[in-house]
C-alpha angles and dihedrals in degrees: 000000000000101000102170142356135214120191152101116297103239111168129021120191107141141284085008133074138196110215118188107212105176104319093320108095111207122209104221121173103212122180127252097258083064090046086063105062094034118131132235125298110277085022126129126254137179111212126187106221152201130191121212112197118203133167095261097035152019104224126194122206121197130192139180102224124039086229084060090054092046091045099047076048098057090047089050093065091047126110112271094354109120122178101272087051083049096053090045096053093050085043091058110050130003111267081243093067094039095054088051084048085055094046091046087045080230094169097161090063096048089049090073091065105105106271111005117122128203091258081049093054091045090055090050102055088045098048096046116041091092100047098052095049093106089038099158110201107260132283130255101282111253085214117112113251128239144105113309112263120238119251113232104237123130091234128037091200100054087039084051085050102046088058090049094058086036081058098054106263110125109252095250089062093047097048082050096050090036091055100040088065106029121121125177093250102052120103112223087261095066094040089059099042088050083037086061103045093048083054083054099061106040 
């Protein structure tokens, strides 16, 4: 089990990262809410991580905050909730927020999230209840800090769209979300994070 990597961000296309560790450069798919505190390109980061092995793939996940990793953990054993529904819903909103979602029993928030149904929210809020009784607010990210890097596209709202398919939102909605909140100074950064929160709200 790959528990942790240390190494220079070389490459940044959401929702995946290339991470150089030594000569060995690793794949690894983060959420938005670790985009978002990501260095600068050739810096370099620390990721928690958690590899998913399927017959067809070996699939590394990485997250800023050890409370990120536990908590994309504890979704995974739920009913119905695979990895890349797991990813989504921690892209969408902090753990800290979903675990308030699961304590409210706020399941209409939790059904904008890309690919969570009503029955799916439901689920969520039963199955985990008990597990995040004891929920601390996050740790201090392990990420480096620093200003995000840009991402080299030739287009920040087609780059913005592209991690919103790769999140699980069909492309039609996120051409519509990233659309709706595009403006010709945004990076693609920027355009997902207010994407997202546009999703948020319908």
């Amino acid at each position: 089990m790959i528990g942790r990597l240390r190494g220079l961000l070389i490459q940044k296309q959401p929702p995946q990262l290339l991470i150089d560790v030594q000569g060995v450069a690793y794949e690894v798919e983060v959420p938005m809410t670790t985009i978002y505190r990501l260095p600068e390109l050739n810096e370099e980061l620390t990721l928690y991580t958690h590899l998913v092995v399927r017959d067809d793939a070996h699939l590394l996940f990485g997250f800023a905050e050890e409370q990120e990793r536990l908590l994309f953990r504890t979704l995974i054993k739920v009913n119905g909730v695979g990895a890349k529904m797991a990813l989504a819903i921690l892209s969408g909103m902090e753990a800290d927020e979903f675990a308030q979602c699961v304590r409210d029993g706020d399941a209409e928030r939790l059904t904008r999230l890309p690919g969570v149904g009503k029955k799916t929210a439901e689920c969520l809020i039963i199955e985990m209840r008990d597990r995040l009784k004891d929920w601390q607010n996050s740790a201090s990210s392990v990420v480096t800090a620093g200003e995000s890097a840009s991402i080299v596209v030739s287009d920040p709202a087609d780059e913005a769209v592209s991690a919103l398919i790769g999140l699980g939102y069909k492309p039609q909605e996120a051409s519509k979300f990233v659309l709706a909140v595009a403006k010709a100074e945004m990076s693609s950064e920027d355009i997902i994070r207010e994407a997202l929160k546009s999703a948020g709200k319908q």
